[in-house]
N, C-alpha and C positions, 0 to 999 in steps of 0.2 A: 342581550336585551330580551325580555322574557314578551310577549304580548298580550294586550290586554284588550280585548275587542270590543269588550261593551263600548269604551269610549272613543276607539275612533271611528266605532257605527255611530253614534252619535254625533259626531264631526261632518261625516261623509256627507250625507245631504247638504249642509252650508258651505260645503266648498264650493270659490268660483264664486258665492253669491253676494250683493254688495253689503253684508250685515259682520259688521266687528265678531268675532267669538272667542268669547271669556271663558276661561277655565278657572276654577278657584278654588279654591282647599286649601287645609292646613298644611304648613311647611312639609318638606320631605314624603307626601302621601302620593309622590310618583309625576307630579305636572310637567318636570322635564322631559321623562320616558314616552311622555305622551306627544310631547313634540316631535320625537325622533321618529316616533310609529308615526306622524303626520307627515316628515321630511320625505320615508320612506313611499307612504302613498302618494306623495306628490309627480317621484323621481318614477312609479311605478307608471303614473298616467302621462308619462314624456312632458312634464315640469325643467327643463334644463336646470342645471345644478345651481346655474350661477343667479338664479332668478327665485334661489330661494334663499332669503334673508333670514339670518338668525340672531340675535340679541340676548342678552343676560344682563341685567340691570340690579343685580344685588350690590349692595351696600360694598363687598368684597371688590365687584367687575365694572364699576363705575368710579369716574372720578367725582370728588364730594361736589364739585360745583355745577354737574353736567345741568341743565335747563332742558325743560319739553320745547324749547325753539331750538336749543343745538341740539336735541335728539332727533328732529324733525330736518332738519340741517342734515346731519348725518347719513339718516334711513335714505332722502333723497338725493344726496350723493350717491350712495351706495346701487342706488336703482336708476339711476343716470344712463340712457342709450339703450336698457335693458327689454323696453316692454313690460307686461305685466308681470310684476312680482309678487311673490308671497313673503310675506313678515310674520315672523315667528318670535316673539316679545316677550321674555321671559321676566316674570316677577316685576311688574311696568310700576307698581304701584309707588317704586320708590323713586318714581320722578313726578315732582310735583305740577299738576298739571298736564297730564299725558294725555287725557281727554280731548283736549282741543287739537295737541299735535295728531293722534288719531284718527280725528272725525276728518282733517285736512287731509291727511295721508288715504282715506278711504272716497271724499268725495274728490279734492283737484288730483288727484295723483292715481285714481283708480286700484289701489294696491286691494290686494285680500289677504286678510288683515287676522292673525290669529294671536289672544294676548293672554299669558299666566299671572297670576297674583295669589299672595295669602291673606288679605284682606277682604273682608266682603264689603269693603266701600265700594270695589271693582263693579258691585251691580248698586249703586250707590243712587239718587236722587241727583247729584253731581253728575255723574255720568249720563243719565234720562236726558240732563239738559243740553247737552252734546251730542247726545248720539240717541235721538229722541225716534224708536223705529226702528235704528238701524244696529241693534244689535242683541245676541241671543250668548243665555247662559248657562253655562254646562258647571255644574257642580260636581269636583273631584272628590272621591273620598279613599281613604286608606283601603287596605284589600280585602275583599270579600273571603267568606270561603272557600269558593269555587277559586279563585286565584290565588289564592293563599294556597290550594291543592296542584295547581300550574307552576307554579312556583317551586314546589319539592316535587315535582314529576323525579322520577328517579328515585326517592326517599324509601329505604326501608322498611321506616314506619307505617301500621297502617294506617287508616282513613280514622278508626277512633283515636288512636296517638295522635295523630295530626289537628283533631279536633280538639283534644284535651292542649297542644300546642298551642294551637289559634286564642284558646283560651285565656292562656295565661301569658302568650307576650304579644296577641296582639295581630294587626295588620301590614304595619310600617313596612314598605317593599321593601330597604334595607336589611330588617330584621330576617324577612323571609332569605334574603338571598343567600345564607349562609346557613352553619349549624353552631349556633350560640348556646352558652350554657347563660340560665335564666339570669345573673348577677349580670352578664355582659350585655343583656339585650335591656337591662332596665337602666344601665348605663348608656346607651346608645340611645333611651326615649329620653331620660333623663336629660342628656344636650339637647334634644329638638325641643322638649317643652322649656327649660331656661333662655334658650334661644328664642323661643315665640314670647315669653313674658319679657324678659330683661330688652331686645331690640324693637319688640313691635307693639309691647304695650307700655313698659314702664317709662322706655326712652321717648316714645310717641307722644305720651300722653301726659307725660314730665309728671307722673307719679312722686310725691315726696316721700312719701309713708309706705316703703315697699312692703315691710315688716306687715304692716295692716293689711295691705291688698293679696300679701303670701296666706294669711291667716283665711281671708276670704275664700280665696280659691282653694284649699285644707278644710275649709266648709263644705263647699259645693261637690268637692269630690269625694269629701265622705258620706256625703248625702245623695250620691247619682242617684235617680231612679223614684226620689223621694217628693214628696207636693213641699213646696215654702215659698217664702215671700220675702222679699227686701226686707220687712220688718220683723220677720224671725229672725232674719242673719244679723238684724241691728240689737233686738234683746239677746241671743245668744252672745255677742259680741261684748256686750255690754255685763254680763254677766262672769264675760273674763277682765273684768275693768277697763275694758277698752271703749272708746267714743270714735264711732263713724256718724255721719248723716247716713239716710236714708236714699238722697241723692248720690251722694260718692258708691253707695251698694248698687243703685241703678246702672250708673256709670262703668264701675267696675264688669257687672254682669255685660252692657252692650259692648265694654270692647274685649270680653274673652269671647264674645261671639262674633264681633267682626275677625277674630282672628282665627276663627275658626276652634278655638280648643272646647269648646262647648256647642250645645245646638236646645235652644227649647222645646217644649211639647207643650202645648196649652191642652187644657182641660175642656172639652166636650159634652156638652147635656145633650143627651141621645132624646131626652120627651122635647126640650124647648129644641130644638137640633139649632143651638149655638156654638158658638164658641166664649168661652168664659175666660175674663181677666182676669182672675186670682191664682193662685194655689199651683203653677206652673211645677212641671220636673225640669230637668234638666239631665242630657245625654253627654258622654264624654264623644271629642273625634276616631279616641281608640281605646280599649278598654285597657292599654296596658300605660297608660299614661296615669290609673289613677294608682295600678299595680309599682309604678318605677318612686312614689311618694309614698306609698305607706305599707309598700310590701305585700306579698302575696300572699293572700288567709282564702281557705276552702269558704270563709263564711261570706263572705264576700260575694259566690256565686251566683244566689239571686239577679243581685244589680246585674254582674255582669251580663248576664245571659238576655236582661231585657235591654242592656245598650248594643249589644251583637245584634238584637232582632231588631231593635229601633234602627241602626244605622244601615243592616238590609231592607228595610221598607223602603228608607230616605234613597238609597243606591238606584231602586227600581220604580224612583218617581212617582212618588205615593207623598202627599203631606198625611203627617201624625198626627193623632192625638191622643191623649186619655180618655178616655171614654165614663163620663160620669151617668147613671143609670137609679133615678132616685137617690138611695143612701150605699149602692153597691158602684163598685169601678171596676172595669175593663183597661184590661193594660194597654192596648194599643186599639185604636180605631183608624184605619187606612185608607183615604182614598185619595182615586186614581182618576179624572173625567166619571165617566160614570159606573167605576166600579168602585168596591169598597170590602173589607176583611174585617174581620173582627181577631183577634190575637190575644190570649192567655198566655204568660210565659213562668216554669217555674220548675228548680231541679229534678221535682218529682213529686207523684199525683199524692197529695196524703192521704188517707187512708178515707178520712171524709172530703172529699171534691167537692161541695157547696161552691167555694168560691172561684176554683178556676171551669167547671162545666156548667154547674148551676145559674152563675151569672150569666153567660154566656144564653144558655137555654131562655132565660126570660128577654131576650132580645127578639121581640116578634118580627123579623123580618128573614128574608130568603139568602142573604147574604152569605157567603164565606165563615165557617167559624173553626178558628184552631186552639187549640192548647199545645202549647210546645214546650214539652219537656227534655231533660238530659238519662230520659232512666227509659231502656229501652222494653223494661217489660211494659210500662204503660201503654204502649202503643197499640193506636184500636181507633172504633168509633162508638161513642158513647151518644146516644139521642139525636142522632144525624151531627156532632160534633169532632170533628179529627181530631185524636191524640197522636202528635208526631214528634220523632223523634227530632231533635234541632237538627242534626246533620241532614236529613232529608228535609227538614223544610229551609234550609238555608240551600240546597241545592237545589231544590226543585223549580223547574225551568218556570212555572206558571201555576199560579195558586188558583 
């Protein structure tokens, strides 16, 4: 088991405390591993073994008929004579109703209480009303690059080969744990993402027209990184003779987000300092999931490089946004409580910079401002501006 710290530093303060904690992410981006590294700090702080409860609730490791009252049945056998237990809930979402068995198990039973899912119903309005208070959520994501470099400790490769690696297959702890050549590793995204469309959306959500909802999401991923609207995806749609609503677009989009294979970024008026309802991007969960659909092309780069930096922002608990600035945009606008970055990202500085320094520059305030490119001769500062190179701003401990 390789570790991964940020997240059980993130843990460690809510142990012991009487608040649920949810982990969530898309399939396979590590929420097991993260158990194990829990079990272990448990057993480190003299937790006896038997008093730590584990569970796995996938469709696989469950009988189809199990009920949140005989899972609650179960857990409390289980922790029968024991004293205080810890419950480690793997993937809960797929018992219906686990909210109420939860909130029972955390107020009459005193258990502390730790739960995984791939759904973000898991921090749902449904859940609010059950565990209203009393619970806190940690958002899993695929691997950064710093773990993605823990990962091949030992690897031959340098730090740029390994960057140009992360590149092109991606975060998937799986993928890293081995040495794959690129056709096996988009084979290996290739199941997780069938797996999350065909069990958690299409079966979910009793899709009839998969055909349609495939072509959607064949949109969205050739568009990463791009502004549209439900209503572009209905005239483009429409101009391959096909007919969706506008609603079924909604639709589709909320639930490739509750299942994590997408994440929005709304757009930002830095003079009105709102946030604006139109013209939305959209970030993949890994950049090698839009790679295992339509194949790896160098042209591609761009997108990629601003979903590696979007989903570092997202890692390090920062909301994003687009950054709109009269008639010019800012790729990323990041804050954090009371801080905030401003972010350019792009393979390399063209020869006239206008739009990734120049924009930047008409931003009258004292903030952070990067450009993050892949070409290491750009690296510098331009007008109090960092030009850094991606490997150094995706590693750097604090911007």
């Amino acid at each position: 088991m390789i570790f991964r710290p940020d997240y059980i530093n993130a843990i460690i303060p809510f142990i012991d405390k009487p608040l649920v904690k949810i982990l969530a992410g898309v399939r396979r981006c590590g929420k097991s591993t993260i158990f194990e590294m829990l079990r272990e700090e448990l057993l480190r702080r003299g937790v006896p073994e038997d008093r730590i409860i584990q569970k796995r609730y996938t469709e696989m490791d469950i009988p189809e008929a199990i009920t949140a009252k005989t899972m609650y049945e179960q857990l409390r056998q289980a922790m029968e004579g024991k004293g205080k237990c810890y419950l480690l809930l793997d993937e809960i979402q797929e018992i219906k109703g686990w909210e109420k068995a939860v909130n029972a198990l955390l107020e009459e039973d005193g258990a502390d209480l730790y739960v995984t899912g791939s759904n973000s119903r898991l921090m749902s309005s449904e859940i609010s009303t059950y565990l209203t208070g009393r619970f806190v959520s940690i958002p899993v994501y695929t691997l950064s690059f710093q773990e993605y470099l823990d990962f091949k400790a030992g690897s031959p490769l340098s730090r740029r080969e390994l960057l140009e690696e992360y590149i092109r297959f991606g975060g998937f702890p799986i993928v890293a744990l081995a040495d794959y050549e690129a056709e096996q590793v988009y084979q290996i995204v290739n199941g997780i993402y069938h797996t999350v469309v065909s069990r958690d959306i299409v079966k979910r959500h009793r899709i009839n027209r998969q055909d349609l909802f495939d072509r959607v999401v064949r949109y969205l991923i050739e568009n990463m990184g791009r502004t549209f609207s439900a209503n572009s995806i209905t005239k483009f749609l429409k101009s391959e003779h096909r007919t969706v609503s506008v609603e079924s677009i909604y639709n589709y989009l909320r639930w490739l987000e509750q299942a994590f294979i997408i994440y929005p970024c709304q757009r930002y008026d830095l003079q009105g300092k709102s946030v604006l309802k139109t013209q939305e991007k959209y970030y993949l969960a890994d950049v090698s999931l839009k790679y295992c659909l339509l194949g790896y092309d160098r042209r591609m780069l761009d997108g990629a490089l601003e979903n590696i930096v979007f989903l570092e922002l997202k890692r390090r608990g920062y909301d994003v946004f687009i950054g709109k600035n009269e008639k010019k945009e800012i790729d990323f606008v990041a804050t954090r409580r009371e801080e905030r970055i401003y972010v350019q990202v792009c393979v390399q500085l063209p020869a006239d910079s206008d739009r990734e320094v120049g924009n930047l520059m008409e931003i009258r305030d004292h903030y952070p401002k990067y450009v993050v490119t892949l070409n290491s001769m750009d690296v510098g500062v331009e007008n109090g501006i960092r030009i850094v190179h991606l490997a150094d701003f995706l590693l750097e401990e604090k911007w």
